[in-house]
C-alpha positions, 0 to 999 in steps of 0.5 A: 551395880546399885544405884547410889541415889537415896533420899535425904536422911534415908536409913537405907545405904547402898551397903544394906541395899547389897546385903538385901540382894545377896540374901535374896540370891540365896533363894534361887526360887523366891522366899517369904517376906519372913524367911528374908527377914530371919535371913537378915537377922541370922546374918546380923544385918542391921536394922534387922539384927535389932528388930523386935517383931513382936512389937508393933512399931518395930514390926512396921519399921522392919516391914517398911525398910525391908519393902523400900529396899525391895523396891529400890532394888527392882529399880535397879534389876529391871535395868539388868535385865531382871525383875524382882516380885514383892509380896509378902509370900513370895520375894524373887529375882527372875529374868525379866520377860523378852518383850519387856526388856530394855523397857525400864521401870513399868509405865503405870503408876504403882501406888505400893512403890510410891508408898515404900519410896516415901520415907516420910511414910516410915518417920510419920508413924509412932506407935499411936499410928501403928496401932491405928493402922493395925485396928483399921486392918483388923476392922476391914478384914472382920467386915469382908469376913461378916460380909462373906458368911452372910453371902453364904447364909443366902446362897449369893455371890459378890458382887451382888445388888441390894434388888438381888438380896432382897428377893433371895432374902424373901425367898428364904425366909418364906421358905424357913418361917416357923409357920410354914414348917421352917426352924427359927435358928435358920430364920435367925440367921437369915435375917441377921445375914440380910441385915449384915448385907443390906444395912452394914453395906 
């Protein structure tokens, strides 16, 4: 049975929390955060069925509602004797593990549940706000990518110190200075890695 408690003004009622569950029960071995939302949308479950997920806003508000219900719904499972995995690539329901059975909800504190419980975190974000969030995503991850080709360019692996990238720096470009028999591309490449790494941080 799932609980009949929601927050005040939640889009989300005990009627979409079942459908949510059900079209989980059908994947026996886990699905996609994609596969559950098609799922969803084929069955004509709203807000899903209106979802247009190619437009950003939308696209946030599908993700976050489906999220919520996912963590409301563990909430319920793990009183049943079963836990619910949330991420994005794999979305299941397995028996909970002996040891934690009857144990209740996991006493550390779960910084993703707080989020999708929030719902004001949902009311807050117009589309100025998504695109916001998307750009802040975009950046990070271009910078973990820059960061992790100039640790290849010098041969190094995180974590490293700046000591450490300095010495291999020298190391290098002793080794492909043009003087000393080296290639300038390399050298390049060298110095531009160091930069990305000692002075981007």
């Amino acid at each position: 049975m799932i609980d009949e408690d929601r927050p005040a003004g939640s889009p989300v009622d005990t009627a979409l929390l079942e459908r949510v569950l059900e079209a989980l029960r059908e994947y026996p071995r886990g699905c996609t955060e994609h596969a559950l939302i098609a799922r969803l949308r084929d069955q004509g479950v709203e807000p899903f069925a209106a979802a247009c997920l190619q437009e950003p806003l939308s696209l946030f508000q599908t993700h976050f509602v489906l999220f919520h219900c996912l963590y409301r719904l563990r909430d319920t499972l793990v009183e049943q004797g079963e836990w619910l995995r949330i991420h994005c690539l794999d979305i299941g329901i397995e028996p909970l593990p002996v040891a934690d059975t009857g144990s209740g909800l996991p006493t550390r504190a779960d910084p993703l549940r707080a989020y999708y419980l929030d719902l004001t975190r949902l009311e807050g974000m117009d589309a100025a706000a998504v695109e916001a969030l998307l750009g802040e995503f975009w950046s990070h991850l271009a910078r973990d990518q820059r960061r992790g080709q100039a640790l290849e360019v010098l041969g190094l692996e995180d974590p490293v110190d700046a000591a450490a990238i300095r010495q291999q720096y020298r190391r290098l470009a002793q080794r492909h200075h043009p003087d000393r028999g080296g290639d300038t591309a390399t050298l390049q490449r060298v110095n531009a890695a160091r930069w990305v790494l000692l002075e981007q941080g």
